[in-house]
C-alpha positions in Angstrom: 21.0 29.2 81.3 18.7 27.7 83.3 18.3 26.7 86.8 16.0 23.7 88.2 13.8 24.5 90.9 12.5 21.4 92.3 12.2 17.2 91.7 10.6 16.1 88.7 6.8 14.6 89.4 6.6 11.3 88.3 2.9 11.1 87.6 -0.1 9.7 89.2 1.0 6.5 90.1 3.5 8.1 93.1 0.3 10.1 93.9 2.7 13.5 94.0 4.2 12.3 97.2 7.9 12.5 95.7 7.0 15.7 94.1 5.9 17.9 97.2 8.3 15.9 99.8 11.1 17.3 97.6 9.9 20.6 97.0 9.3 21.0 100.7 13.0 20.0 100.9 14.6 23.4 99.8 12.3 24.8 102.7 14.1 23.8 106.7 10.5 25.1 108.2 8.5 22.8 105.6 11.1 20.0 105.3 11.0 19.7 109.4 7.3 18.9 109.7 6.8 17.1 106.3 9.4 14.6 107.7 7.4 14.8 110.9 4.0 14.0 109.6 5.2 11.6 106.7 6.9 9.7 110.0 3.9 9.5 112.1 2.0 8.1 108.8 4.0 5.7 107.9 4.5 4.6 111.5 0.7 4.0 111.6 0.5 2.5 108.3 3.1 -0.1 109.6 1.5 -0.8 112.6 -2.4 -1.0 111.3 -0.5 -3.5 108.8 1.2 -5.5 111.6 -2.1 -5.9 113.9 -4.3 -6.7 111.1 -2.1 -8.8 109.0 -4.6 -12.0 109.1 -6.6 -9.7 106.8 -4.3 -10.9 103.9 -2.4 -8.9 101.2 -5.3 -7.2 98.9 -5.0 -4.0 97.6 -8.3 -2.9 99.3 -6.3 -3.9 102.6 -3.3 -1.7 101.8 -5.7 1.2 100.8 -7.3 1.0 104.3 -4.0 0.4 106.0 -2.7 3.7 104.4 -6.1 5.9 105.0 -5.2 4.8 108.4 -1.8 5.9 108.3 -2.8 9.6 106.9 -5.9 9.8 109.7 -3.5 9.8 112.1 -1.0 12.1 110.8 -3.7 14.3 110.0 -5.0 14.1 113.5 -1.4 14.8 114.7 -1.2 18.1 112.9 -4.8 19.2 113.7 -3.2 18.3 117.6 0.4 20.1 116.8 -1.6 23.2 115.4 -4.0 23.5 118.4 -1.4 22.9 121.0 0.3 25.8 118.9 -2.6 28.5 119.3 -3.4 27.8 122.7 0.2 28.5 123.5 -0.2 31.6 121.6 -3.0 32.8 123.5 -1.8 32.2 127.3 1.6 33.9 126.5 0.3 36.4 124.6 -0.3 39.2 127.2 -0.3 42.2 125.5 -3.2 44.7 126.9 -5.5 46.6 124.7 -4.4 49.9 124.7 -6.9 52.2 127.5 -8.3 55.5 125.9 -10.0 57.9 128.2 -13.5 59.3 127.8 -13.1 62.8 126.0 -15.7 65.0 127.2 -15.6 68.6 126.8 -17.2 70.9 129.2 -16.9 73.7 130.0 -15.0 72.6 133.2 -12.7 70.2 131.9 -11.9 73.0 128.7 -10.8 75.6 131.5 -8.7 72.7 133.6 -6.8 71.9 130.7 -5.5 75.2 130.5 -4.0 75.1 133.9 -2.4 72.7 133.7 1.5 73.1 132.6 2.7 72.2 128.9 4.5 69.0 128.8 8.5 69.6 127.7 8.9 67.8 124.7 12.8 68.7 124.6 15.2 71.1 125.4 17.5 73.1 122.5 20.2 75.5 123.0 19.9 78.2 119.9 23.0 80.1 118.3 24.0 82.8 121.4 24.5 79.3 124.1 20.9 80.4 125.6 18.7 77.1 126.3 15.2 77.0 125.0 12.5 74.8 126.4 10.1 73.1 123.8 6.7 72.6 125.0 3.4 71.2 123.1 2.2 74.7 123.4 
């Protein structure tokens, strides 16, 4: 048995468009901006088309109409993705973690021995007497 995992690519002449939009398809994240960008493209190829249509109808025309479209798709995503990491790094607040100087002299050996143990947790053994557990 065998199971089909994406579109069938139709060749060159469809220049793969048909093949990734459809594979992208089975992906919601993918799908989403591939719809977004192919929108903005073709929305740009249209409109270069409709302002410059005294040009005529070559196929050098349509070629420059369309590099036109995918500049400013392309320049939409570079736009999106920026946007995105500036975002990123505003919100993200998270402080670098502060580690003291260690220094050992023979001051600071003897003050950390006066100091009391921290109390890690508290147990109560098999006669009901509580025992104190300490990092010492």
């Amino acid at each position: 048995m065998s199971r089909v995992t994406g579109p069938r690519c139709y060749g060159d002449r469809d220049g793969h468009v048909s093949c990734s939009s459809g594979r992208r398809a089975n992906d919601p994240r993918g799908s989403i901006g591939t719809a977004l960008l192919n929108t903005i493209a073709t929305s740009a190829t249209a409109a270069y088309l409709a302002s410059h249509a005294a040009q005529g109808r070559s196929p050098a025309f349509a070629k420059k109409a369309m590099l036109e479209g995918f500049v400013t798709a392309g320049t939409w995503a570079a736009g999106i993705l920026l946007a995105g990491a500036l975002i990123v790094a505003v919100l993200m607040n998270t402080p670098r973690p502060k580690h003291p100087a260690v220094t050992q002299d023979a001051e600071s050996a003897g003050a950390a021995e006066d100091t009391e143990p921290a109390l890690l947790f508290t147990a109560t053994d098999l006669d009901g007497n509580t025992v104190l557990i300490t990092d010492r």
